[in-house]
C-alpha positions in Angstrom: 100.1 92.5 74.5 99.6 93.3 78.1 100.6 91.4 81.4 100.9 92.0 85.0 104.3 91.5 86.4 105.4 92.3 90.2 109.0 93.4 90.5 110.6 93.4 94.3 112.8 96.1 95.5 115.3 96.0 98.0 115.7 99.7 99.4 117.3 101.7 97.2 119.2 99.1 95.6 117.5 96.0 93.1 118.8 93.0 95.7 115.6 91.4 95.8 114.1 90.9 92.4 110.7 88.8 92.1 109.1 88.5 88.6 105.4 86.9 89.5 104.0 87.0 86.1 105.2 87.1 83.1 103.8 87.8 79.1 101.9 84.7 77.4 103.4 85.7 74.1 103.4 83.5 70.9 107.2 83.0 69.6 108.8 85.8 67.1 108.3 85.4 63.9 108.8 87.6 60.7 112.5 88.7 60.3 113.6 87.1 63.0 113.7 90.5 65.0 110.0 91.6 65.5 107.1 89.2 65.4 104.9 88.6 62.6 103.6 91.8 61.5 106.8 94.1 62.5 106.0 95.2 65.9 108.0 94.6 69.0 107.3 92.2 71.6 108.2 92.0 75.1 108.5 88.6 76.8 109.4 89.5 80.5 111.5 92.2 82.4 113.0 92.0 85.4 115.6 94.3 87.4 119.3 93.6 87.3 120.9 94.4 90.8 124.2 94.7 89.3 124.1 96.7 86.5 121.2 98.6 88.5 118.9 98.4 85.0 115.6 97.4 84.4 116.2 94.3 81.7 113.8 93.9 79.2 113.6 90.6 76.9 111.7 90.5 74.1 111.7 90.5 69.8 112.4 93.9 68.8 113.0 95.6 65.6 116.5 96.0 64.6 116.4 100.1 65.3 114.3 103.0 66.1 112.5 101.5 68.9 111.3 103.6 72.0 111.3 102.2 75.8 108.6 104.1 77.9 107.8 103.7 81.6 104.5 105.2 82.2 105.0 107.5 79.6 108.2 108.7 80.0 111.0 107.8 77.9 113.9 105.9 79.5 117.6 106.0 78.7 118.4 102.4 77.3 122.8 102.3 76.9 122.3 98.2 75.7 119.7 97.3 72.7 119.8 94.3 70.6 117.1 92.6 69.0 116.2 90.0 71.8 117.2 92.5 75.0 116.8 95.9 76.1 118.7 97.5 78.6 117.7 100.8 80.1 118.7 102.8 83.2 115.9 102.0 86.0 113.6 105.4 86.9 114.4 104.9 91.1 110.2 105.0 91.8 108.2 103.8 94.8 105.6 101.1 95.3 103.0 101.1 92.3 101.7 99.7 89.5 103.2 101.6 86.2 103.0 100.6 82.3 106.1 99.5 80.1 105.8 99.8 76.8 108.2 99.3 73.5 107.0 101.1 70.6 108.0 103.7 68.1 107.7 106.9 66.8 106.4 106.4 62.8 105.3 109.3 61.8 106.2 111.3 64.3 103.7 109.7 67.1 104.8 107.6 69.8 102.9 103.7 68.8 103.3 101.5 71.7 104.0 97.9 69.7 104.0 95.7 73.5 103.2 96.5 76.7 103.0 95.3 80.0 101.9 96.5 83.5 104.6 96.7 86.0 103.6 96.6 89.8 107.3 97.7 91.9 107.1 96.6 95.6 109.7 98.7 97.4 110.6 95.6 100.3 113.1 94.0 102.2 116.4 92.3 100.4 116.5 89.8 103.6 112.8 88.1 103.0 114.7 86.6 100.2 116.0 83.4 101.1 118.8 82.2 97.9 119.5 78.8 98.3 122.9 79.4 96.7 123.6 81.3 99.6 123.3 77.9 101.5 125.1 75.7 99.2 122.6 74.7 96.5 125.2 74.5 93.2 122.5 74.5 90.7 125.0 72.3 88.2 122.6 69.6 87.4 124.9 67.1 88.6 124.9 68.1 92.3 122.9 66.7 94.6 121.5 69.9 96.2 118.9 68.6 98.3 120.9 69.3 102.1 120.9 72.9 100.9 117.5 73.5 99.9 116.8 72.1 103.7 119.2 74.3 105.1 117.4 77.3 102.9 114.4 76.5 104.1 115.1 75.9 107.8 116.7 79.9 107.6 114.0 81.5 105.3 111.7 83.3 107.6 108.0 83.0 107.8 106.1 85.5 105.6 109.0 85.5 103.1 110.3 83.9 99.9 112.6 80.4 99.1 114.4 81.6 95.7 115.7 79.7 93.4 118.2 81.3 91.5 118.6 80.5 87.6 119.8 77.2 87.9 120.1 73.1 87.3 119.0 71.9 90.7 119.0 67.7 91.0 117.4 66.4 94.3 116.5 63.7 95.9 114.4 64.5 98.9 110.8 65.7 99.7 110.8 69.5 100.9 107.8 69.4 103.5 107.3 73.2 104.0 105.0 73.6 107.3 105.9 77.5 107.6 104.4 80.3 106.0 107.1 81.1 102.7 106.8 81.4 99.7 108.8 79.4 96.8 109.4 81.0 93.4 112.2 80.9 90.9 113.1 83.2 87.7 111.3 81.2 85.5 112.3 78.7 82.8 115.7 78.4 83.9 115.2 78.1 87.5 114.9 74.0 86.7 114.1 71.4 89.8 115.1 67.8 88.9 113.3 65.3 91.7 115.5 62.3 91.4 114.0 59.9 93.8 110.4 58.3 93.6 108.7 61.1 95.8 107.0 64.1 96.3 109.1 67.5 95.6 107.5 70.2 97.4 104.8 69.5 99.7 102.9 72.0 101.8 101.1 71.4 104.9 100.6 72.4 108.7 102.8 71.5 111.0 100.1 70.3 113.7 96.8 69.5 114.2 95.9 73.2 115.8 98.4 74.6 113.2 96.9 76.6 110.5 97.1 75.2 106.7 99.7 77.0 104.2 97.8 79.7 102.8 98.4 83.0 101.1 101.4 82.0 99.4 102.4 82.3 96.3 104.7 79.5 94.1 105.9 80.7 91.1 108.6 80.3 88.0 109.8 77.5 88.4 110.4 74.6 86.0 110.0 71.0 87.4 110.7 67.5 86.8 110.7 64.3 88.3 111.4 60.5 88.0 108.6 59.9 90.1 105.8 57.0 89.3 104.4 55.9 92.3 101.0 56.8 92.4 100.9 59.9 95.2 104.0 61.5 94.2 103.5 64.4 92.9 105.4 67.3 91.9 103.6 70.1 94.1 101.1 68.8 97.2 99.3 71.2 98.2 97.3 69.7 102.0 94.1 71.9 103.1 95.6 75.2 102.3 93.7 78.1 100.4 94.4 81.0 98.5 97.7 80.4 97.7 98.7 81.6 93.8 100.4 79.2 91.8 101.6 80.9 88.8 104.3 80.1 85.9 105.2 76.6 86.7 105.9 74.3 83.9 105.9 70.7 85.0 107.3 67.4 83.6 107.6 63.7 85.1 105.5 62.5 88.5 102.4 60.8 89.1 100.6 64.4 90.0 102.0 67.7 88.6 99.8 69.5 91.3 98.2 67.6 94.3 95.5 69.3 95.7 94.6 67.2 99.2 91.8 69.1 100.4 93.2 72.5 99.4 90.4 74.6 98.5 90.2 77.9 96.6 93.1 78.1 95.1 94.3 80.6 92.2 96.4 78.6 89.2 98.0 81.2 86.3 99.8 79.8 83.4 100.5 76.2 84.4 101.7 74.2 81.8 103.5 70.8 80.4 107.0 70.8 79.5 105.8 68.2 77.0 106.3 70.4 73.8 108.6 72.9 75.4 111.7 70.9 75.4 114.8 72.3 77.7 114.7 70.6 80.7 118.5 69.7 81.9 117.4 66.4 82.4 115.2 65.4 79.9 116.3 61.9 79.0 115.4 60.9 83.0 111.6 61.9 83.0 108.9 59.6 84.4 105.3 59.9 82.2 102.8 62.0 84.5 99.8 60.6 84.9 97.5 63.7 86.3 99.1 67.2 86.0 96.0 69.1 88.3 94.4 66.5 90.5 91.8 67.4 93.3 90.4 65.5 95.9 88.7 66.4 99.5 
């Protein structure tokens, strides 16, 4: 199984860690610890700025399996059958292959593997809205601190939400050029009022549309039912990547107002996915991609 996955590097150190894509992978079956057949899977990876490891998830057998990054072998001090731990190659900008496998019979066979495409970048384009006051407890209103994350975040770089609960209750109007990702299911936005929760657009009539950005892991959810709300508006912007977002609750998932030539990866329902902090609270969505000039 191969995927594309973009890891951010902060200098020398793994400060600034963005996972754009991630494995569409069916759930582990077999044993418990492989999938159906035996082999190993990997789900994601990311890189761990405090242990300084490269963190793979995934269903693994219960031994003998072999971590490669581009070939080589890697030194992995932490394996268990859902996580792999293994001491990060230090490597510069480029796109290299992981791969979980094993040696039966004496040959390397590469069970799972995914393309891993390291930017070597700047910790400080990173804008954590914990850093601002954002709790992420699911019973916090965080909504003043995602403003004051966005007011600070500079233009060209990223609004990220941390693993976290995050319950809201205003409309974050980004009119700047950042992007807005997460770390995936666990990075979970609650929209508590009848609203929009992210909407993009220019912040003038000259002003150029949002564009080029990229929005991605990031589970969302909303009370919202009045027809216009919608989870992500997107106003006359193109090429921007939407990628990874799992959506549950509004009247639109993704509003598209004259937003044209746009990219949309794995965008799904929550519906049959279950997790969300705040389940019991969801309104019924009534379009989750809706277009219009």
């Amino acid at each position: 199984m191969k995927s594309i996955q973009k890891l951010r590097i902060a200098g020398a150190a793994l400060a600034a860690v963005a996972i754009v894509a991630a494995p569409a992978v069916a759930a582990p079956g077999g044993n418990g610890n492989a999938n159906a057949n035996g082999q190993s899977t990997i789900y994601n990876a990311r890189l761990d700025p405090g242990s300084q490891q490269l963190v793979i998830v995934g269903s693994f057998r219960a031994s003998g399996a072999t971590v490669t990054f581009d070939g080589a072998p890697l030194q992995c001090p932490s394996y268990t059958t859902d996580e792999i731990r293994c001491d990060y190659p230090g490597l510069p900008s480029g796109t290299y292959r992981l791969a979980v496998g094993s040696g039966i019979g004496g040959l390397l066979q590469s069970d799972s593997t995914i393309d891993v495409t390291i930017l070597v970048g700047d910790a400080d384009s990173h804008t954590n809205v914990r850093h601002y006051g954002a709790r992420g407890d699911g019973t916090t209103d965080d909504s003043a601190a995602i403003q004051s994350a966005i007011a600070a975040a500079p233009v060209g770089g990223t609004l990220y939400f941390p693993r976290g609960n995050y319950r809201v209750s205003d409309t974050f109007v980004i009119q700047k050029r950042i992007n807005v990702r997460g770390d995936g299911y666990g990075s979970q936005i609650f929209q508590t009022a009848n609203q929009s929760l992210f909407v993009f657009e220019k912040r003038c009539n000259i002003c150029g549309a949002p564009s080029n950005l990229i929005i991605s892991d990031l589970y969302l959810g909303s009370v919202a039912t009045s027809p216009g709300a919608a989870l992500i508006r997107l106003t006359n912007g193109s090429h921007n990547l939407l990628q990874n977002i799992t959506m549950l609750g509004s009247y639109y998932g993704i509003h598209l107002q004259g937003a044209l030539i746009n990219n949309l990866v794995s965008i799904r329902s929550g519906n049959n996915l279950g997790g969300f902090f705040a389940s019991g609270q969801l309104s019924t969505n009534q379009y989750w991609v809706f277009g219009e000039r």
